[in-house]
N, C-alpha and C positions, 0 to 999 in steps of 0.2 A: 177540705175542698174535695180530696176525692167522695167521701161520702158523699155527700153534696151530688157530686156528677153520677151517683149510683141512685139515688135519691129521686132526681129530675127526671129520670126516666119517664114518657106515657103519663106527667102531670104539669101542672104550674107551679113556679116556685114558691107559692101560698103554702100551698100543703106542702112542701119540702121546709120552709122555716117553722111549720109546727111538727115537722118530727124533727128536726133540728132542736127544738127547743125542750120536746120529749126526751131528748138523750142527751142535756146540758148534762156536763158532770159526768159524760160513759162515753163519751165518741173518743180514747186513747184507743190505739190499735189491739193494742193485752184488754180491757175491757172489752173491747166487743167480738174478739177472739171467745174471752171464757166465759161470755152470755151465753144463755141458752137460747135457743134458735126461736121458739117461740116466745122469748120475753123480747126481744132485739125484733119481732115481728110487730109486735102490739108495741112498741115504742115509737115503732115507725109506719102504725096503720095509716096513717093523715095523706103519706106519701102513694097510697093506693098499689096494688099487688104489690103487697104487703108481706105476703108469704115468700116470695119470688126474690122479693127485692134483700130478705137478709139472709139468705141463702147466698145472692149475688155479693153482698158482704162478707160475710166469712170469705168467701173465693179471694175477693179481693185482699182482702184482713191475711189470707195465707201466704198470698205473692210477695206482699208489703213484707211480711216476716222475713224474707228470705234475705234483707236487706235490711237486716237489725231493727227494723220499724224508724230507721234514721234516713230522713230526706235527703239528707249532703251523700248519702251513697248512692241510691235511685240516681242523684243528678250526676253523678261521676261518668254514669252508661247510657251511650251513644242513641241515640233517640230512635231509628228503628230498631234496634234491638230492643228498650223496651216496649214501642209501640207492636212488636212480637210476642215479647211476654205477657203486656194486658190483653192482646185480641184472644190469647191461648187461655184467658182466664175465664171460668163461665159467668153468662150473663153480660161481658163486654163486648159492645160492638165498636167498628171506628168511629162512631161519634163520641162515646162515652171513652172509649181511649186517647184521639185527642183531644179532647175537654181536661183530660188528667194530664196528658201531657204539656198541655200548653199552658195551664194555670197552677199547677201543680210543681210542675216538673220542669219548665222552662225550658222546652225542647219546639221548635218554629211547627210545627203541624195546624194548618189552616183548618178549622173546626166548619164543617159543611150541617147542618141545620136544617129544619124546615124554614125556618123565615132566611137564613142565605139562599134556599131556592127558591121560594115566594119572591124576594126582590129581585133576583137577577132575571125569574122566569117575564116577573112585571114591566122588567124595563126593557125587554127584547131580546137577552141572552139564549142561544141555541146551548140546552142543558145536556151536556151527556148524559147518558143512564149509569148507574154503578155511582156509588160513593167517590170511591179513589181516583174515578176518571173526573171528575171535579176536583176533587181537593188537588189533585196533580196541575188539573188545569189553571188552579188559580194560584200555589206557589212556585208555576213557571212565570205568570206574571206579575207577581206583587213580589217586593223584596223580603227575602225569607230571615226575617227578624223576629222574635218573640215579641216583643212589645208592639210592633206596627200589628202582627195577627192578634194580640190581645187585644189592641184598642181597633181592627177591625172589628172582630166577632163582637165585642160591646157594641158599638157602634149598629151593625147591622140586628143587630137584638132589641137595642133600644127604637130604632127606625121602624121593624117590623109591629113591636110593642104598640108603637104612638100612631103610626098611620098605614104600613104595610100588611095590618090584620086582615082576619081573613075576607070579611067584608070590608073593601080599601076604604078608609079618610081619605078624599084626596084633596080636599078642599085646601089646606094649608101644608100639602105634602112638596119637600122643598125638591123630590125627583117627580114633580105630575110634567115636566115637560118634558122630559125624556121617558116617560111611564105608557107602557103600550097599554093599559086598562083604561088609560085618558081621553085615547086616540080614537 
């Protein structure tokens, strides 16, 4: 999973499940530790910057170490604290921090998106600027539970997927009556 959320970066998750599928068999955190930096590149060309992107690996691949590459320890530490230690890792921003926290890590961090600001921008929400001043905004009001922000952000990924793209559907979109693109 965190691969994956390092992966996703700047494409669709097409080309993230063919380099997924590139590294069947090496995605353990000791493997792609003792890859060499351009073989772990060409594994994961599909997922585009390419170079970048396993560079942003190893980063990640180092932090992970620091915590025996065992999850049940990551989960023991208090959720900003790690979302402190991922942002300090290079190549991670708060999206890609909590996308690892929240699927990963099982820590409540409301994953803000482009298709979370597409919908809310759609349906009339006044967006603040900055990341954190949304993600703040909206686990002041939604209940800060990991499972209700997991099957949010699905939810709002799948809605943007199926008819909040960038050109809207709105024919059979079940928010066109509350949707200011309708109006």
């Amino acid at each position: 999973m965190m691969v994956g959320a390092i992966l996703t970066q700047n494409t669709n998750w097409k080309n993230v499940e063919k380099a997924l599928a590139n590294l069947a068999g090496k995605l353990a955190p000791q493997q792609i530790l003792a890859m060499q930096l351009d073989t772990l590149a060409q594994l994961i060309r599909s997922s585009g910057y390419y170079n970048q992107k396993a560079i942003k690996l190893k980063a990640l691949t180092l932090w992970y170490q620091k915590y025996d590459f065992d999850i049940t320890q990551a989960c023991c530490i208090e959720g900003a604290t790690l979302r402190n230690e991922l942002l300090a890792v290079n190549g991670i921003g708060p999206e890609t921090a909590d996308s690892i926290l929240v699927y990963a890590l099982d820590k409540p961090f409301f994953i803000i998106d482009n298709y979370t600001r597409r919908i809310l921008h759609r349906i009339g929400f006044e967006l603040p600027t900055g990341y954190d001043k949304l993600r703040l905004l909206l686990e002041q009001n939604i209940p800060r539970n990991i499972t209700t922000y997991q099957q949010y952000h699905a939810l709002l990924v799948e809605h943007a997927k199926r008819y909040c793209t960038k050109i809207p559907q709105c024919q059979h979109c079940p928010l066109s009556q509350c949707c200011q693109k309708n109006i």
